[in-house]
VEXDREN-2710 file (C-alpha; in Angstrom, 1 decimal):
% VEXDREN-2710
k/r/px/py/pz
1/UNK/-20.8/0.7/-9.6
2/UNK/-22.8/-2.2/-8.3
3/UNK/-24.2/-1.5/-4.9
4/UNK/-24.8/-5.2/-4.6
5/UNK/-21.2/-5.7/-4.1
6/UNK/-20.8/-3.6/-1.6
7/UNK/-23.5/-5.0/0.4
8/UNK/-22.1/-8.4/-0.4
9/UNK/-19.1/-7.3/0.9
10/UNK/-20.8/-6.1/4.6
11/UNK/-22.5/-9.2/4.5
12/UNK/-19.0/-11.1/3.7
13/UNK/-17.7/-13.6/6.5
14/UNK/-15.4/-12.6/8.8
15/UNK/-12.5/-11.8/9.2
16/UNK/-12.2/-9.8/6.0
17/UNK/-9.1/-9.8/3.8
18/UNK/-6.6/-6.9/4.9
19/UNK/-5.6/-5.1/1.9
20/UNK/-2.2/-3.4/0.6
21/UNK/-3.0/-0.3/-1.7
22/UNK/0.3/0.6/-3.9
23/UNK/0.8/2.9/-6.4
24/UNK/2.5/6.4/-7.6
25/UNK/1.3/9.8/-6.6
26/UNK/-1.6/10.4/-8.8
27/UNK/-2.9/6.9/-8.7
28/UNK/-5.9/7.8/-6.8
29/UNK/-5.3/5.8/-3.2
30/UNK/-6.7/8.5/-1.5
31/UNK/-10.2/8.5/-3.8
32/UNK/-10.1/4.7/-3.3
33/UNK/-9.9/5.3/0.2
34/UNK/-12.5/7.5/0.7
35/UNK/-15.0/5.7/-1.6
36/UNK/-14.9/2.5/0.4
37/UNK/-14.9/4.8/3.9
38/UNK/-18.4/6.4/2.5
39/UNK/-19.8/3.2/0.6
40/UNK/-19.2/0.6/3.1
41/UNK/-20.5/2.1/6.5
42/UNK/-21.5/1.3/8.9
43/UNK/-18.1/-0.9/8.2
44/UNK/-15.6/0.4/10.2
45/UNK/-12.1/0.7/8.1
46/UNK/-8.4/0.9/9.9
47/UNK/-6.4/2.4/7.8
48/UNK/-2.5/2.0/8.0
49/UNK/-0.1/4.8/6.1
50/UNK/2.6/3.1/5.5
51/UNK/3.2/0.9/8.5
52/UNK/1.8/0.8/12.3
53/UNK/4.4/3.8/13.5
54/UNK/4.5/1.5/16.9
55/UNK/8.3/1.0/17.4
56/UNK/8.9/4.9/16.0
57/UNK/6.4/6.7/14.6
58/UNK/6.1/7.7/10.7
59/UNK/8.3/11.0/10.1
60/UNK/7.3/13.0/7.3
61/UNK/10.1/12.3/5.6
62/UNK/8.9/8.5/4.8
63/UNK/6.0/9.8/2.8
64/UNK/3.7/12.5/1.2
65/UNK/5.0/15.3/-0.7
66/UNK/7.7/16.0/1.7
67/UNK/9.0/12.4/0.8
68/UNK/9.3/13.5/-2.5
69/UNK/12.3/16.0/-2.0
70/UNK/14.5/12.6/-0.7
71/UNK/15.1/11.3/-4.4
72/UNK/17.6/14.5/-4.3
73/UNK/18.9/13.2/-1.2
74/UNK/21.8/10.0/-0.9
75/UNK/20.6/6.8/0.8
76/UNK/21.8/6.3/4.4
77/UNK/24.2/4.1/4.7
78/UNK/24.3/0.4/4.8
79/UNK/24.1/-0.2/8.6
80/UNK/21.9/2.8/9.4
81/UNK/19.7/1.2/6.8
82/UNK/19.7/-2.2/8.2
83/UNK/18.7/-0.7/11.9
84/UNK/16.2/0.6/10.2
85/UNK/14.7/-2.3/8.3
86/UNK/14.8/-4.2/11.5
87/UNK/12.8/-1.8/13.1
88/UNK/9.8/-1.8/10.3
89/UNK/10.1/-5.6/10.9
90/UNK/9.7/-5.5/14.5
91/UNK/6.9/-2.3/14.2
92/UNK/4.6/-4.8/11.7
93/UNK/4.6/-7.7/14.3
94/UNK/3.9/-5.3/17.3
95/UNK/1.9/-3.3/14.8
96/UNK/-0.1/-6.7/13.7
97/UNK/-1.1/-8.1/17.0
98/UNK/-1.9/-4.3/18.7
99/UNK/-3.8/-3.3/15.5
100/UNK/-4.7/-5.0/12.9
101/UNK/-5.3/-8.4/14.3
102/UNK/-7.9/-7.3/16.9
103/UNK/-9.5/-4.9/14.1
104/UNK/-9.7/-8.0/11.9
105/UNK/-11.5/-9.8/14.9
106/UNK/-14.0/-7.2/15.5
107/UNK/-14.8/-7.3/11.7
108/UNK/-13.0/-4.2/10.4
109/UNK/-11.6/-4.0/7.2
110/UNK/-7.8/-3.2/7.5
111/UNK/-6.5/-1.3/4.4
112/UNK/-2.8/-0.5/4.5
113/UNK/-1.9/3.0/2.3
114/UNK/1.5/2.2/0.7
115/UNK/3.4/-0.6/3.2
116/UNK/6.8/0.4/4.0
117/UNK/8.7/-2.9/3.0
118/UNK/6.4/-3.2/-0.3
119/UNK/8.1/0.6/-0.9
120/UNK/11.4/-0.5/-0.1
121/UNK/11.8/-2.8/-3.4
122/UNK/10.1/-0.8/-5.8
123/UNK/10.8/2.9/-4.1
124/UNK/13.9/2.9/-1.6
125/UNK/14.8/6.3/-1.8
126/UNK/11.4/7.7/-0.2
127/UNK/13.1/5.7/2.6
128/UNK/16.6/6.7/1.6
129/UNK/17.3/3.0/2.2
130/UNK/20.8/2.0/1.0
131/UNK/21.0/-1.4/2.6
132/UNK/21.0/-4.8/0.5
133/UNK/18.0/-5.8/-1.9
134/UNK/18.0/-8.8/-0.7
135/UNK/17.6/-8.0/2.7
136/UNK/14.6/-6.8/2.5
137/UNK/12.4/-9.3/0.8
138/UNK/13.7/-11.6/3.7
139/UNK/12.1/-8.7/5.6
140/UNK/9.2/-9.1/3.7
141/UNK/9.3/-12.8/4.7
142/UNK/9.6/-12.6/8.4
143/UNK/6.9/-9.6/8.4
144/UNK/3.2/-10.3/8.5
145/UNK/1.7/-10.2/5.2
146/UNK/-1.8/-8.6/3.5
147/UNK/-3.9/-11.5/1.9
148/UNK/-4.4/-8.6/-1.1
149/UNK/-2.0/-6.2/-2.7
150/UNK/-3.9/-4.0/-5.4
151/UNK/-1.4/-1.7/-7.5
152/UNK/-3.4/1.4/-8.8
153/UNK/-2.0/2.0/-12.2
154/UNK/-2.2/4.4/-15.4
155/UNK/-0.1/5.4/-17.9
156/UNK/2.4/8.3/-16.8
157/UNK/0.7/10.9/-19.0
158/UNK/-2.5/10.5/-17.2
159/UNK/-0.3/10.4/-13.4
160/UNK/1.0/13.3/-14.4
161/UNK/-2.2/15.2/-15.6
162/UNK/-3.4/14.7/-11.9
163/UNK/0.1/15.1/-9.9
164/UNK/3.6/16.4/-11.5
165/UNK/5.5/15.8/-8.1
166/UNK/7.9/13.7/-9.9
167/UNK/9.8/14.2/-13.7
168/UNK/8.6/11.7/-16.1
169/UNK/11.9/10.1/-16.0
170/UNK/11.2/9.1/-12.3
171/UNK/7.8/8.4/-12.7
172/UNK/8.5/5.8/-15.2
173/UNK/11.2/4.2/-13.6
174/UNK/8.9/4.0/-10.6
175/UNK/6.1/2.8/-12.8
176/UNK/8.1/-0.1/-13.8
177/UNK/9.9/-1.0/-10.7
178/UNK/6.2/-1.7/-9.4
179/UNK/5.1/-3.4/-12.0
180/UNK/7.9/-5.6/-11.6
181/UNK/7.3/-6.0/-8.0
182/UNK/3.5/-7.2/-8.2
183/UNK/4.3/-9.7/-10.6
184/UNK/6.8/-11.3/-7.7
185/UNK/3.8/-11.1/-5.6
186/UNK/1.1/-14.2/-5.6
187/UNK/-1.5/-12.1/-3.5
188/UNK/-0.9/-9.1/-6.2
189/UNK/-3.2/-7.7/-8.6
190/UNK/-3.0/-4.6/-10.8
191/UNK/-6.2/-2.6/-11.1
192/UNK/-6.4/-0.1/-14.4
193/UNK/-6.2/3.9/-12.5
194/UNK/-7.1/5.0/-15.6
195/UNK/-10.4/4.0/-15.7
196/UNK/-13.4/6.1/-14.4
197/UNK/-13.5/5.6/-10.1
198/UNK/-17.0/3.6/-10.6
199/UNK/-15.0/0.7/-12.8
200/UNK/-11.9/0.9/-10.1
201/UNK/-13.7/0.3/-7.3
202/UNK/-15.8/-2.7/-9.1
203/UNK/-12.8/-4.2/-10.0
204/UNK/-10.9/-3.8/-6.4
205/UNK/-14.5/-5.0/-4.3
206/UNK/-15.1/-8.1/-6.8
207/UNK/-11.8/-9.4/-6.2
208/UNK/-12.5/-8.8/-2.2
209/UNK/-15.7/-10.6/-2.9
210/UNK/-14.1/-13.3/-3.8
211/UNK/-11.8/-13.7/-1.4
212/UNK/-14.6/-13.8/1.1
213/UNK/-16.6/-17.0/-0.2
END
């Protein structure tokens, strides 16, 4: 890894971009994560799990391995759903101008992990959402948005070397349906997980870089 990009990167303008990390268990968010925490400082870094947990705060059921057991669980139904897709609209806007706007300001870089309406089209059974599809990419539309969503991704032999939360089945239904999603997104990019951590974080801070001049 170039250290010149990282300094680059402290020395970028501000605001910086705030970033959307997607990807299956195994991907390597958390290495990302902690790569840019130790690399970057004195940067400060807000990181988001999901979403801001202002209107109701983040259960474990909407993530981690305990989300896992809901694919064995059915959806809620469709108005129980909808309450609750309104209320991830209204905790991003509350969650936006509490958090991540004045983070942004003071020159933090904001780095959502997963983003709970991103999830919702590619994964809505973590959620056990059963409401319309359609739905929620207008809940996508109202919602403030990242400038960057990076997609970790590798092949589901090497996601299941590292985790085997999920069957393969799953995992490459889930593979695809994100896949799909990022190619729906103009601000998306999908960075190789496979490669050695040095390459994917090269790849991930260039493309900041950029963004920045």
């Amino acid at each position: 890894m170039n250290p010149n990009l990282f300094s680059t990167l402290l020395n970028a303008p501000r605001p910086l971009p705030w970033v959307t990390l997607l990807g299956l268990d195994g991907s390597g968010k958390s290495t990302v994560l902690e790569t840019l925490e130790e690399q970057l400082q004195p940067l400060a870094i807000t990181v988001i799990h999901r979403r801001p947990g202002v209107v109701y705060r983040t259960g474990q059921s909407e993530g981690g391995a305990a989300g896992i057991t809901h694919y064995g669980k059915p959806a809620h139904g469709p108005i129980k759903s909808v309450l609750k897709l309104l209320a991830m609209v209204l905790d991003w806007h509350i969650g936006y101008w509490r958090t991540i706007r004045p983070a942004r300001r003071r020159g933090e870089l904001v780095i959502t992990d997963r983003h709970a309406l991103l999830d919702l089209i590619a994964d809505p059974l973590r959620y056990r959402y059963g409401g319309p599809v359609g739905l929620v990419y207008w809940a996508i539309r109202l919602a403030p948005r990242p400038q960057n969503v990076f997609l970790l991704d590798a092949p589901i032999a090497v996601l299941q070397a590292r985790k085997q939360e999920l069957s393969v089945k799953k995992a490459e239904e889930l593979r695809a349906a994100y896949l799909q999603l990022l190619q729906k997104l103009p601000n998306g990019r999908v960075i190789d997980a496979s490669q050695p951590i040095d390459q994917v974080m090269k790849d991930i801070v260039s493309h900041l870089v950029l963004q920045t001049e």
